[in-house]
PDB file of N, CA, C and O in Angstrom, chain B, residues numbered from 101:
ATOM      1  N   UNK B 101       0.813  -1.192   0.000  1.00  0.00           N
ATOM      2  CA  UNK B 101       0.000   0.000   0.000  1.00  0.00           C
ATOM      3  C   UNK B 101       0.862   1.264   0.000  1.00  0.00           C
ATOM      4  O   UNK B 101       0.523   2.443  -0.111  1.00  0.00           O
ATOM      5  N   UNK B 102       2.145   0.669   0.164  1.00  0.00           N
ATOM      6  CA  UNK B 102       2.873   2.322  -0.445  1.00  0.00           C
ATOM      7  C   UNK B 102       2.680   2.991  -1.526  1.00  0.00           C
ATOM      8  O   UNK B 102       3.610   3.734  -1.840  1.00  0.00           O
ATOM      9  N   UNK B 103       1.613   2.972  -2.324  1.00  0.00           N
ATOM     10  CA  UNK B 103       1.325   3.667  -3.398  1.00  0.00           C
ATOM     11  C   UNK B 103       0.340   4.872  -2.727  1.00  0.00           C
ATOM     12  O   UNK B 103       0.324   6.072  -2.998  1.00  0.00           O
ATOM     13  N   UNK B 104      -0.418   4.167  -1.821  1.00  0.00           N
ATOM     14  CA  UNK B 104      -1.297   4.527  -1.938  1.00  0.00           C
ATOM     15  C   UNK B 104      -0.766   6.128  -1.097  1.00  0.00           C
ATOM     16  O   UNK B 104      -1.131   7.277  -1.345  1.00  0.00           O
ATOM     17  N   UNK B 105       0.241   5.605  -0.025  1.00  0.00           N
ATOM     18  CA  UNK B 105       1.117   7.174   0.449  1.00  0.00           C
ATOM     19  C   UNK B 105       1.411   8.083  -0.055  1.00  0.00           C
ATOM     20  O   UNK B 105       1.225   9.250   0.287  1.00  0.00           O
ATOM     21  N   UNK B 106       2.184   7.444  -1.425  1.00  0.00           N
ATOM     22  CA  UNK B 106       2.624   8.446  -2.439  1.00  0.00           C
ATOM     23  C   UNK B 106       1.587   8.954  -2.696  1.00  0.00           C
ATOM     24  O   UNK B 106       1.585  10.175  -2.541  1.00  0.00           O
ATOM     25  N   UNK B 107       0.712   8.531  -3.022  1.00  0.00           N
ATOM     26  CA  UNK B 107      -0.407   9.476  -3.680  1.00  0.00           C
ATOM     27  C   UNK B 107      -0.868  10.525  -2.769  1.00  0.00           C
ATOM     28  O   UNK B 107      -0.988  11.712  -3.071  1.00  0.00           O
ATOM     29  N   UNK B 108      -1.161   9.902  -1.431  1.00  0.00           N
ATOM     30  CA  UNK B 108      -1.181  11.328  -0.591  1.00  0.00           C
ATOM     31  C   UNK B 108      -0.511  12.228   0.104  1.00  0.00           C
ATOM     32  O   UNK B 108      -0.883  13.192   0.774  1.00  0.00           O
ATOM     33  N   UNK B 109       0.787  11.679  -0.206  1.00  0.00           N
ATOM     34  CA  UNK B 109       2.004  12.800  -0.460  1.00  0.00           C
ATOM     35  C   UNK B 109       1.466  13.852  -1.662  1.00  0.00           C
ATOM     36  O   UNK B 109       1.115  15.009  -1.430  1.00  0.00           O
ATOM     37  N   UNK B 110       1.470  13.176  -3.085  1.00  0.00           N
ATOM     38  CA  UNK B 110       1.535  14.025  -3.626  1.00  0.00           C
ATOM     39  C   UNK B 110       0.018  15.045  -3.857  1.00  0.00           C
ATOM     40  O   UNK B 110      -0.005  15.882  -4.760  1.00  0.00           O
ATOM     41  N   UNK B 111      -1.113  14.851  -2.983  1.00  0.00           N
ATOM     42  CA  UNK B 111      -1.872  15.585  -3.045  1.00  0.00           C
ATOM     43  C   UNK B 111      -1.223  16.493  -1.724  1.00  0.00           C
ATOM     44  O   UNK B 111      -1.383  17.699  -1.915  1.00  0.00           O
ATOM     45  N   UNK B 112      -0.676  16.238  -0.706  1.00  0.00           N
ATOM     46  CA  UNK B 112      -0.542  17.354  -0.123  1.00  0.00           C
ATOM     47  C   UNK B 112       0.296  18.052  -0.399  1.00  0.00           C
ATOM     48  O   UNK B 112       0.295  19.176   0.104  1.00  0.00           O
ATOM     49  N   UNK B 113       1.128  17.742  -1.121  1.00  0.00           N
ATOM     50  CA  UNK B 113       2.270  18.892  -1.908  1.00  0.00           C
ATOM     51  C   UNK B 113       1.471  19.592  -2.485  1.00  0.00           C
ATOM     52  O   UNK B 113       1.425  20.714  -1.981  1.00  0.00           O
ATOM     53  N   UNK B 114       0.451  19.378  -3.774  1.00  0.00           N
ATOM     54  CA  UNK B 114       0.022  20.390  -4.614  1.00  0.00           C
ATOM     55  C   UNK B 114      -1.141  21.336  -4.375  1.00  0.00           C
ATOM     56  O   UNK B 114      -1.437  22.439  -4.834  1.00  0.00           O
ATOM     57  N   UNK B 115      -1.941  20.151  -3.104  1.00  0.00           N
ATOM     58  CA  UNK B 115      -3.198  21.372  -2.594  1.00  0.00           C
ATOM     59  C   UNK B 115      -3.551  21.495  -1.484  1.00  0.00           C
ATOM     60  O   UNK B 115      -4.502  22.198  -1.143  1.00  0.00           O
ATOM     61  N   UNK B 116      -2.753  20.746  -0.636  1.00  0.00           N
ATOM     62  CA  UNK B 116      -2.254  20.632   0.941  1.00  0.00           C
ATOM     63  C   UNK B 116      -1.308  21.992   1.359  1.00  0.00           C
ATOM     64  O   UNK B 116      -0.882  22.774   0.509  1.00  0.00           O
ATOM     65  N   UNK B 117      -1.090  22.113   2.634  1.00  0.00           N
ATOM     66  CA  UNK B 117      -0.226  22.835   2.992  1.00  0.00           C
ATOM     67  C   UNK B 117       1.444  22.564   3.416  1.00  0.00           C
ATOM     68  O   UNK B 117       2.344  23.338   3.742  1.00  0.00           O
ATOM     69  N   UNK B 118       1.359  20.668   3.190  1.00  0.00           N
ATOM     70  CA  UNK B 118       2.561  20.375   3.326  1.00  0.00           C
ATOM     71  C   UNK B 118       3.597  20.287   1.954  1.00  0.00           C
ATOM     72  O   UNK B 118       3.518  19.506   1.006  1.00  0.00           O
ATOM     73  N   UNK B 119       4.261  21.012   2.120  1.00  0.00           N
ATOM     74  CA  UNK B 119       5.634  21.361   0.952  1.00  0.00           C
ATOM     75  C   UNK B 119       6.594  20.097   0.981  1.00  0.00           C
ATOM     76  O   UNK B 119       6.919  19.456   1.981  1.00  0.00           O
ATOM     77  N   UNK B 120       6.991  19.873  -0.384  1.00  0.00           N
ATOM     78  CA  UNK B 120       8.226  19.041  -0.424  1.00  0.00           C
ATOM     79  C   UNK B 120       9.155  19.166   0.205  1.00  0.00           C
ATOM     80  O   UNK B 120       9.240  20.305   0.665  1.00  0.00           O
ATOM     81  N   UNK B 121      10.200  18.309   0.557  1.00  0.00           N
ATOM     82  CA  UNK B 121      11.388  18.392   1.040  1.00  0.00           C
ATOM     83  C   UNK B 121      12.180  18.714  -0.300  1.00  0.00           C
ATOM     84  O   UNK B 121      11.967  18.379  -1.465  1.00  0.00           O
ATOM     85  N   UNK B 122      13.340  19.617   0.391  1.00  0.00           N
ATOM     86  CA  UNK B 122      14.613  19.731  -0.828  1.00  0.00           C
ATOM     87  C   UNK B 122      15.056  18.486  -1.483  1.00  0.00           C
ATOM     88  O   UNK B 122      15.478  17.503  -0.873  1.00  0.00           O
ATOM     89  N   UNK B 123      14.920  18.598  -2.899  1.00  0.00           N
ATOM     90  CA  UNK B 123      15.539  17.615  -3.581  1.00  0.00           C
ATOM     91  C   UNK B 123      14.702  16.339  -3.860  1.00  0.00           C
ATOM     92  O   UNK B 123      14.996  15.342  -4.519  1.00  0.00           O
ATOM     93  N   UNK B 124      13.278  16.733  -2.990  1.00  0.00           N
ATOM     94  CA  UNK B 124      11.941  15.311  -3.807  1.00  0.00           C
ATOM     95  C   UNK B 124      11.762  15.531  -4.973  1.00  0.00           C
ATOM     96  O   UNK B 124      11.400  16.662  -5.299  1.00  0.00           O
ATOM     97  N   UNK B 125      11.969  14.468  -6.011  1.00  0.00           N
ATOM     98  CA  UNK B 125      11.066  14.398  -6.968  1.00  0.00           C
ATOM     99  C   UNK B 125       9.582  14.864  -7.515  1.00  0.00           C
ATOM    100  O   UNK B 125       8.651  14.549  -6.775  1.00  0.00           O
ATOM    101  N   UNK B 126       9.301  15.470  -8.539  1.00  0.00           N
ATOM    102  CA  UNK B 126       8.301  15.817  -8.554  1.00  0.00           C
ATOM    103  C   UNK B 126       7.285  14.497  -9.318  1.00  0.00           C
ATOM    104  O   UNK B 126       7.740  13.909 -10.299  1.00  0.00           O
ATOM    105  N   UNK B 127       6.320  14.239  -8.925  1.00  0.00           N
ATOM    106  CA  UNK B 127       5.592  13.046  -8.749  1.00  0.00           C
ATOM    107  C   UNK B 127       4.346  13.529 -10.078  1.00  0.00           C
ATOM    108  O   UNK B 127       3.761  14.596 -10.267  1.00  0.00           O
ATOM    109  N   UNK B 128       4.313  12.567 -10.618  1.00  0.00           N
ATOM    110  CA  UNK B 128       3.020  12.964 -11.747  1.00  0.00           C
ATOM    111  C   UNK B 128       1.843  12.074 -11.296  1.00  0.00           C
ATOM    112  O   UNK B 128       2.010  10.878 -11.058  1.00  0.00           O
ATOM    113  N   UNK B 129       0.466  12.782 -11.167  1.00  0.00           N
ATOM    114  CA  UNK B 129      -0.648  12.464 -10.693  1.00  0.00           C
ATOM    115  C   UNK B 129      -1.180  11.500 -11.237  1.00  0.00           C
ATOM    116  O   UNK B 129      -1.375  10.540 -10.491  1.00  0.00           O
ATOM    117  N   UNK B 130      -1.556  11.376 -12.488  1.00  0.00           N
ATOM    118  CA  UNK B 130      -1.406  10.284 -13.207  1.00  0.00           C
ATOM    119  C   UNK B 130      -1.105   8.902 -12.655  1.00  0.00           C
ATOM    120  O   UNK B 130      -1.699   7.973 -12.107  1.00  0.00           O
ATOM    121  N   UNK B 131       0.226   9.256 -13.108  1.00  0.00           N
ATOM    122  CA  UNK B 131       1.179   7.939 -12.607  1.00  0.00           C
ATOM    123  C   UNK B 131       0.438   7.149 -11.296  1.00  0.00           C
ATOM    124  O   UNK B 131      -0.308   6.176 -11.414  1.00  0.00           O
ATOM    125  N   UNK B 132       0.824   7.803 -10.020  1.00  0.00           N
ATOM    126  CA  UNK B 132       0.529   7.799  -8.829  1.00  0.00           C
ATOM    127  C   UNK B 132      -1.092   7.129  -8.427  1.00  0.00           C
ATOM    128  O   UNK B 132      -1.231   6.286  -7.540  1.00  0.00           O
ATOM    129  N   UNK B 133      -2.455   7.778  -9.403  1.00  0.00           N
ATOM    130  CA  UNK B 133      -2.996   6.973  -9.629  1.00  0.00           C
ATOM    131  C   UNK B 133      -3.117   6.029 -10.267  1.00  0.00           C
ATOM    132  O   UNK B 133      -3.911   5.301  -9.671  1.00  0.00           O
ATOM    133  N   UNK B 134      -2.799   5.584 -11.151  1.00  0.00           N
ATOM    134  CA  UNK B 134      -2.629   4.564 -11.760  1.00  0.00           C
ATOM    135  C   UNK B 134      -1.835   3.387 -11.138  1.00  0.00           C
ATOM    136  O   UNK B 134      -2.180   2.273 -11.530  1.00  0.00           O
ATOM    137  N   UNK B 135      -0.872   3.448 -10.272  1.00  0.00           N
ATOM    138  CA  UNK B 135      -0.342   2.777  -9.458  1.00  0.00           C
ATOM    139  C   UNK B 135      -1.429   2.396  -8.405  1.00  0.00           C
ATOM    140  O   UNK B 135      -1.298   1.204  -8.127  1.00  0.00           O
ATOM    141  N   UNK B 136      -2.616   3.070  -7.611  1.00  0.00           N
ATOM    142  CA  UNK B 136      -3.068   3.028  -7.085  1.00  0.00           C
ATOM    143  C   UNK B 136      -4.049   2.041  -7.801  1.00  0.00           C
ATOM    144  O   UNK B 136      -4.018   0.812  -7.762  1.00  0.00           O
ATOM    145  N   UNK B 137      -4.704   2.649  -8.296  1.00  0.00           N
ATOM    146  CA  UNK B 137      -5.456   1.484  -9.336  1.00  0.00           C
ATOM    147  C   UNK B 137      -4.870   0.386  -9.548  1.00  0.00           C
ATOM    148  O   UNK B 137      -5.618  -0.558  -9.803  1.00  0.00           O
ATOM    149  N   UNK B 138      -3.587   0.155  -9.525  1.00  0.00           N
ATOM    150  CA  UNK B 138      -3.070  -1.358 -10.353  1.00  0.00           C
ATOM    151  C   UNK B 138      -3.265  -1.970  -8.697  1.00  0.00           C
ATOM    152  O   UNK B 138      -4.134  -2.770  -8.351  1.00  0.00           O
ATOM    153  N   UNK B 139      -2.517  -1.536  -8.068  1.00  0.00           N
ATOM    154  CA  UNK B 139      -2.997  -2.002  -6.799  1.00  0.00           C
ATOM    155  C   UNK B 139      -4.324  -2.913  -6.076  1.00  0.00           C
ATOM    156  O   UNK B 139      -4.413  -4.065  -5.652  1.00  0.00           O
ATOM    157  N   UNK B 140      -5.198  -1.856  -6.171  1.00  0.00           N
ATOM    158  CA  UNK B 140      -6.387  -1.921  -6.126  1.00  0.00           C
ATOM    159  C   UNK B 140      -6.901  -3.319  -6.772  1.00  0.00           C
ATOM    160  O   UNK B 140      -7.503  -4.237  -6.214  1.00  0.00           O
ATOM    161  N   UNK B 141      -6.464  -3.193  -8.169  1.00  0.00           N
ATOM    162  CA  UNK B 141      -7.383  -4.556  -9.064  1.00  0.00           C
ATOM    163  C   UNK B 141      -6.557  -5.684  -8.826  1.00  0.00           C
ATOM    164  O   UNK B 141      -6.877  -6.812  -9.199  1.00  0.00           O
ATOM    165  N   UNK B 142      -5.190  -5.347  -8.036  1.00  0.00           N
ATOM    166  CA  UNK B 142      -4.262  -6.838  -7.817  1.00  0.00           C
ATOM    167  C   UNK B 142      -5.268  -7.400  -6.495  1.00  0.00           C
ATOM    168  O   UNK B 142      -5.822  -8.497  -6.569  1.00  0.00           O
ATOM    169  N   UNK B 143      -5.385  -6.698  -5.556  1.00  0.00           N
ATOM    170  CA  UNK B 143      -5.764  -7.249  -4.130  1.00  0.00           C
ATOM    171  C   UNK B 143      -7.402  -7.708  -4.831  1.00  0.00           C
ATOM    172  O   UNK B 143      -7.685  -8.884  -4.604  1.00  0.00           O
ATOM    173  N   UNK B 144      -8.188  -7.122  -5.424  1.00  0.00           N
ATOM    174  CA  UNK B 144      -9.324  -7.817  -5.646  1.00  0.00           C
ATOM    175  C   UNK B 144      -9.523  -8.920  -6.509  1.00  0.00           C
ATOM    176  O   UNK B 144     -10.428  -9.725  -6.286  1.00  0.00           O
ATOM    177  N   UNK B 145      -8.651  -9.046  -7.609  1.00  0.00           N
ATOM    178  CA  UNK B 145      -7.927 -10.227  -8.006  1.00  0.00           C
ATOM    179  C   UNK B 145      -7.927 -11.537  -7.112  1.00  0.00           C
ATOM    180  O   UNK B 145      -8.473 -12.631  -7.252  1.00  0.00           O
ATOM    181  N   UNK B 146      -6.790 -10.795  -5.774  1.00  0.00           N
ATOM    182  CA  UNK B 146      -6.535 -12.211  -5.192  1.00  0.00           C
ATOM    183  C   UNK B 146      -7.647 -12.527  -4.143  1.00  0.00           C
ATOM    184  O   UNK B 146      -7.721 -13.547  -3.458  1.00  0.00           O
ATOM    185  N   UNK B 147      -8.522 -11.429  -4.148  1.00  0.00           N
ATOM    186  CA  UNK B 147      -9.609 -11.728  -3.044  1.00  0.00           C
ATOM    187  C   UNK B 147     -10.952 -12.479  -3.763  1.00  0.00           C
ATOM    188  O   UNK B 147     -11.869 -13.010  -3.136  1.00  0.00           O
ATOM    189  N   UNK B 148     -10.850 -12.402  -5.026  1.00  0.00           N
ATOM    190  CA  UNK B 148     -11.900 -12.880  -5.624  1.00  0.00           C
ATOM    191  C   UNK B 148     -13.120 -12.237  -5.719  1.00  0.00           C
ATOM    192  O   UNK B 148     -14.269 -12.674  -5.650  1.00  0.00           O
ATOM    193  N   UNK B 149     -12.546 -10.794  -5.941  1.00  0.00           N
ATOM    194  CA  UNK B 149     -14.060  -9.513  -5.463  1.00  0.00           C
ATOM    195  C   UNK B 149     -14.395  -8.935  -7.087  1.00  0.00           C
ATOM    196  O   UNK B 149     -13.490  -8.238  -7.544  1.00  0.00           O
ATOM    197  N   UNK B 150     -15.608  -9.154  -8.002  1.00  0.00           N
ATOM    198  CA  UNK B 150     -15.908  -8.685  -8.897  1.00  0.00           C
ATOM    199  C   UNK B 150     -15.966  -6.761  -8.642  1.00  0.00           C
ATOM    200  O   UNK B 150     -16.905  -6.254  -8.028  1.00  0.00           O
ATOM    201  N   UNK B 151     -15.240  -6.228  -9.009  1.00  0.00           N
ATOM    202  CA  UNK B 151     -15.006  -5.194  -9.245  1.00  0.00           C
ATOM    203  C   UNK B 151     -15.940  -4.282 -10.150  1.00  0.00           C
ATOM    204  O   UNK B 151     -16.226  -3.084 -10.128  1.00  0.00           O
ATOM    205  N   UNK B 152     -16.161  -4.955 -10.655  1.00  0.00           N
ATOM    206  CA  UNK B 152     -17.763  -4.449 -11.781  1.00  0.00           C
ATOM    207  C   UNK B 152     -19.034  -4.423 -10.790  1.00  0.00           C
ATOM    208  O   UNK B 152     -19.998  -3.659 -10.752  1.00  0.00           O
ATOM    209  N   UNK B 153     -18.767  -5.271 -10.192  1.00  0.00           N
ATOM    210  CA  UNK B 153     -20.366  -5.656  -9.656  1.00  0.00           C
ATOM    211  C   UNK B 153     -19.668  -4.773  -8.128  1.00  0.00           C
ATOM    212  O   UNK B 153     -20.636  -4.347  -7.497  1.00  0.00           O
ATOM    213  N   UNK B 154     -19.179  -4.638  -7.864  1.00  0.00           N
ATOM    214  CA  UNK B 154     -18.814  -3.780  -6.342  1.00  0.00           C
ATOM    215  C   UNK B 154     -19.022  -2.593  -6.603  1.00  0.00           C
ATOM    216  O   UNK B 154     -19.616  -1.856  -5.815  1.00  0.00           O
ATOM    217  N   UNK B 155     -18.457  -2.106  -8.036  1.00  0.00           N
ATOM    218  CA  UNK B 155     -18.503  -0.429  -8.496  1.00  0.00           C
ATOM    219  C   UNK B 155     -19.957  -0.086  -9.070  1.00  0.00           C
ATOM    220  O   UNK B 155     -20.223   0.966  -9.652  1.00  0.00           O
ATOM    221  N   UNK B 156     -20.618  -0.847  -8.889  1.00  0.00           N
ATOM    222  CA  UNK B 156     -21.710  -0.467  -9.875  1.00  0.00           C
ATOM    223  C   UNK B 156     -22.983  -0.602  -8.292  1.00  0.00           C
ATOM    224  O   UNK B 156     -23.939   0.173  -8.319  1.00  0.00           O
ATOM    225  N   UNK B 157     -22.878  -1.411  -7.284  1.00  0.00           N
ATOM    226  CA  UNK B 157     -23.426  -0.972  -6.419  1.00  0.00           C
ATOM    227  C   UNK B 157     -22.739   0.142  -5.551  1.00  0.00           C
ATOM    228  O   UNK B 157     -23.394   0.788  -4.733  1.00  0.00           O
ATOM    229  N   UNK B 158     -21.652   0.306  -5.717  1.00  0.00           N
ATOM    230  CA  UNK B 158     -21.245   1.501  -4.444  1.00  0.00           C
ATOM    231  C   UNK B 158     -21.406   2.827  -5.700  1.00  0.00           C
ATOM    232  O   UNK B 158     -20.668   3.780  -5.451  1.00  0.00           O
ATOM    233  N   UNK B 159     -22.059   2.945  -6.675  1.00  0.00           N
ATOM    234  CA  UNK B 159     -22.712   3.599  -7.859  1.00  0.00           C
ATOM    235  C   UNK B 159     -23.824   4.212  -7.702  1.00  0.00           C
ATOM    236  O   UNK B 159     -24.154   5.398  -7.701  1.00  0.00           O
ATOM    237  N   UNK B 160     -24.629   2.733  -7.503  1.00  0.00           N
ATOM    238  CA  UNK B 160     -26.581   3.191  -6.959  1.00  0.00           C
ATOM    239  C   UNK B 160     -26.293   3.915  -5.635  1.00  0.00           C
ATOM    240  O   UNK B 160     -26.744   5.052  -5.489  1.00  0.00           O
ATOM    241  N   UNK B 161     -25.440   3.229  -4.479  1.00  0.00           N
ATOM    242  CA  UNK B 161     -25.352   4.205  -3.072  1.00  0.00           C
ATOM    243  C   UNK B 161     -25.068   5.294  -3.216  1.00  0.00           C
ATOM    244  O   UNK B 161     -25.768   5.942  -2.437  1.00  0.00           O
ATOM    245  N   UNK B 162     -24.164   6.200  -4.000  1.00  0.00           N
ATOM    246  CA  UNK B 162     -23.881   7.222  -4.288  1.00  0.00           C
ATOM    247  C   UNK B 162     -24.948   7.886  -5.194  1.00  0.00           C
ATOM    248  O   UNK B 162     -24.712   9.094  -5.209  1.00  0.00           O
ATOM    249  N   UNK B 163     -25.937   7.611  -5.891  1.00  0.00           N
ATOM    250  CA  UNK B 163     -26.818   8.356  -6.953  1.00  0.00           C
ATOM    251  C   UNK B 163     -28.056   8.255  -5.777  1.00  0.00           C
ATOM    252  O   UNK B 163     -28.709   9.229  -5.402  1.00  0.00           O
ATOM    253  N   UNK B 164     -28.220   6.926  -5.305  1.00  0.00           N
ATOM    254  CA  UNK B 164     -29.512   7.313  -4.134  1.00  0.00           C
ATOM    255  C   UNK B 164     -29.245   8.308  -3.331  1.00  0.00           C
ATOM    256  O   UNK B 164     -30.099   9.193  -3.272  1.00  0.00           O
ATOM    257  N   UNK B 165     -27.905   8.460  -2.430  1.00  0.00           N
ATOM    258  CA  UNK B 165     -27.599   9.243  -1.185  1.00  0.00           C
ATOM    259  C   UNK B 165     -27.447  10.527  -1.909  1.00  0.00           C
ATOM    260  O   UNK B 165     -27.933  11.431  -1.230  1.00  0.00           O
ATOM    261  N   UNK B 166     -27.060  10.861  -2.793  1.00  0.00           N
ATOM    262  CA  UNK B 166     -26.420  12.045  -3.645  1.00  0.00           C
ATOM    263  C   UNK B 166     -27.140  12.351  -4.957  1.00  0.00           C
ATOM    264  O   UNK B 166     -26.561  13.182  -5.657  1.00  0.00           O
ATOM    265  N   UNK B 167     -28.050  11.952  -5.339  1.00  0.00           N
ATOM    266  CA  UNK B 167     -28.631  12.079  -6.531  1.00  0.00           C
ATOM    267  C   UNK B 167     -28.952  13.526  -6.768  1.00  0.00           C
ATOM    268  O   UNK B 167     -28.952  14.024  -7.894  1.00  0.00           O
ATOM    269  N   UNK B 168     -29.266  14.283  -5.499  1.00  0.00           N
ATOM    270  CA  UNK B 168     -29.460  15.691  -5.650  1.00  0.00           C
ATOM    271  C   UNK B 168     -28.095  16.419  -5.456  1.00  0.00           C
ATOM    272  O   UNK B 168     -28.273  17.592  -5.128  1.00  0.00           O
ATOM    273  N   UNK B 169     -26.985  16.118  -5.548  1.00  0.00           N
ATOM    274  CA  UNK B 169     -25.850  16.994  -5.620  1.00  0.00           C
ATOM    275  C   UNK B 169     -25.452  17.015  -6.932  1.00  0.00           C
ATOM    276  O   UNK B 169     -24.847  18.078  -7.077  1.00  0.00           O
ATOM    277  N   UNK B 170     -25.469  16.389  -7.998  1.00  0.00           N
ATOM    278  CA  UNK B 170     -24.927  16.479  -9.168  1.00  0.00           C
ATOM    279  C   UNK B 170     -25.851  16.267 -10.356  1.00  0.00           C
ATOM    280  O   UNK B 170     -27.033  15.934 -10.262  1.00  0.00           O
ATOM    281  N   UNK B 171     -25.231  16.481 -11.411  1.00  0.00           N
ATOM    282  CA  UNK B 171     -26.445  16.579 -12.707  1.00  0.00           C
ATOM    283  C   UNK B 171     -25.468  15.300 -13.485  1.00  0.00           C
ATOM    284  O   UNK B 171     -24.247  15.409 -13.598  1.00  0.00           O
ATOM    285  N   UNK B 172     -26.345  13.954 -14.040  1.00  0.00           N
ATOM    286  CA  UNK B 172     -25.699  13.027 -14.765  1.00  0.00           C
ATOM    287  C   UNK B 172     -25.263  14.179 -15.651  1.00  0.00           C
ATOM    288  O   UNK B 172     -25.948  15.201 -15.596  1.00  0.00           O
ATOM    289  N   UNK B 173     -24.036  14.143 -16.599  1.00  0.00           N
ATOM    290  CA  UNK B 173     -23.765  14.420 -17.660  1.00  0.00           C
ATOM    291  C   UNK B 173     -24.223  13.451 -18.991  1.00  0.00           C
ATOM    292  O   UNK B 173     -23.845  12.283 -19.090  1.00  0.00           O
ATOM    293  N   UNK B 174     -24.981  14.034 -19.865  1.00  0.00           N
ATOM    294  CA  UNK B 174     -25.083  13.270 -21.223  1.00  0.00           C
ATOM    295  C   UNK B 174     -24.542  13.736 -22.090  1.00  0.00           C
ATOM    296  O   UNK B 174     -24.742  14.929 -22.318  1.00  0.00           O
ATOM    297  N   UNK B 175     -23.575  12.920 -22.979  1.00  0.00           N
ATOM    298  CA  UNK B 175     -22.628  13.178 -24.239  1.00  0.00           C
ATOM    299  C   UNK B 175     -23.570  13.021 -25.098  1.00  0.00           C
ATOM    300  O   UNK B 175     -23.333  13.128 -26.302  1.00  0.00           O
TER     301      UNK B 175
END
Protein backbone atom coordinates (compact mmCIF):
# COMPACT_ATOMS: atom_id res chain seq x y z
CA UNK A 1 0.00 0.00 0.00
CA UNK A 2 2.87 2.32 -0.45
CA UNK A 3 1.33 3.67 -3.40
CA UNK A 4 -1.30 4.53 -1.94
CA UNK A 5 1.12 7.17 0.45
CA UNK A 6 2.62 8.45 -2.44
CA UNK A 7 -0.41 9.48 -3.68
CA UNK A 8 -1.18 11.33 -0.59
CA UNK A 9 2.00 12.80 -0.46
CA UNK A 10 1.53 14.03 -3.63
CA UNK A 11 -1.87 15.58 -3.05
CA UNK A 12 -0.54 17.35 -0.12
CA UNK A 13 2.27 18.89 -1.91
CA UNK A 14 0.02 20.39 -4.61
CA UNK A 15 -3.20 21.37 -2.59
CA UNK A 16 -2.25 20.63 0.94
CA UNK A 17 -0.23 22.84 2.99
CA UNK A 18 2.56 20.38 3.33
CA UNK A 19 5.63 21.36 0.95
CA UNK A 20 8.23 19.04 -0.42
CA UNK A 21 11.39 18.39 1.04
CA UNK A 22 14.61 19.73 -0.83
CA UNK A 23 15.54 17.62 -3.58
CA UNK A 24 11.94 15.31 -3.81
CA UNK A 25 11.07 14.40 -6.97
CA UNK A 26 8.30 15.82 -8.55
CA UNK A 27 5.59 13.05 -8.75
CA UNK A 28 3.02 12.96 -11.75
CA UNK A 29 -0.65 12.46 -10.69
CA UNK A 30 -1.41 10.28 -13.21
CA UNK A 31 1.18 7.94 -12.61
CA UNK A 32 0.53 7.80 -8.83
CA UNK A 33 -3.00 6.97 -9.63
CA UNK A 34 -2.63 4.56 -11.76
CA UNK A 35 -0.34 2.78 -9.46
CA UNK A 36 -3.07 3.03 -7.08
CA UNK A 37 -5.46 1.48 -9.34
CA UNK A 38 -3.07 -1.36 -10.35
CA UNK A 39 -3.00 -2.00 -6.80
CA UNK A 40 -6.39 -1.92 -6.13
CA UNK A 41 -7.38 -4.56 -9.06
CA UNK A 42 -4.26 -6.84 -7.82
CA UNK A 43 -5.76 -7.25 -4.13
CA UNK A 44 -9.32 -7.82 -5.65
CA UNK A 45 -7.93 -10.23 -8.01
CA UNK A 46 -6.53 -12.21 -5.19
CA UNK A 47 -9.61 -11.73 -3.04
CA UNK A 48 -11.90 -12.88 -5.62
CA UNK A 49 -14.06 -9.51 -5.46
CA UNK A 50 -15.91 -8.69 -8.90
CA UNK A 51 -15.01 -5.19 -9.24
CA UNK A 52 -17.76 -4.45 -11.78
CA UNK A 53 -20.37 -5.66 -9.66
CA UNK A 54 -18.81 -3.78 -6.34
CA UNK A 55 -18.50 -0.43 -8.50
CA UNK A 56 -21.71 -0.47 -9.87
CA UNK A 57 -23.43 -0.97 -6.42
CA UNK A 58 -21.25 1.50 -4.44
CA UNK A 59 -22.71 3.60 -7.86
CA UNK A 60 -26.58 3.19 -6.96
CA UNK A 61 -25.35 4.21 -3.07
CA UNK A 62 -23.88 7.22 -4.29
CA UNK A 63 -26.82 8.36 -6.95
CA UNK A 64 -29.51 7.31 -4.13
CA UNK A 65 -27.60 9.24 -1.18
CA UNK A 66 -26.42 12.05 -3.64
CA UNK A 67 -28.63 12.08 -6.53
CA UNK A 68 -29.46 15.69 -5.65
CA UNK A 69 -25.85 16.99 -5.62
CA UNK A 70 -24.93 16.48 -9.17
CA UNK A 71 -26.45 16.58 -12.71
CA UNK A 72 -25.70 13.03 -14.76
CA UNK A 73 -23.77 14.42 -17.66
CA UNK A 74 -25.08 13.27 -21.22
CA UNK A 75 -22.63 13.18 -24.24
Amino acid sequence: MEEVGELARLINHRFGTKPKKPGERDQDLAEELADVLFVVLCMANEQGIDLDEAFDGIMEKYRHRDGDRWVRRVD
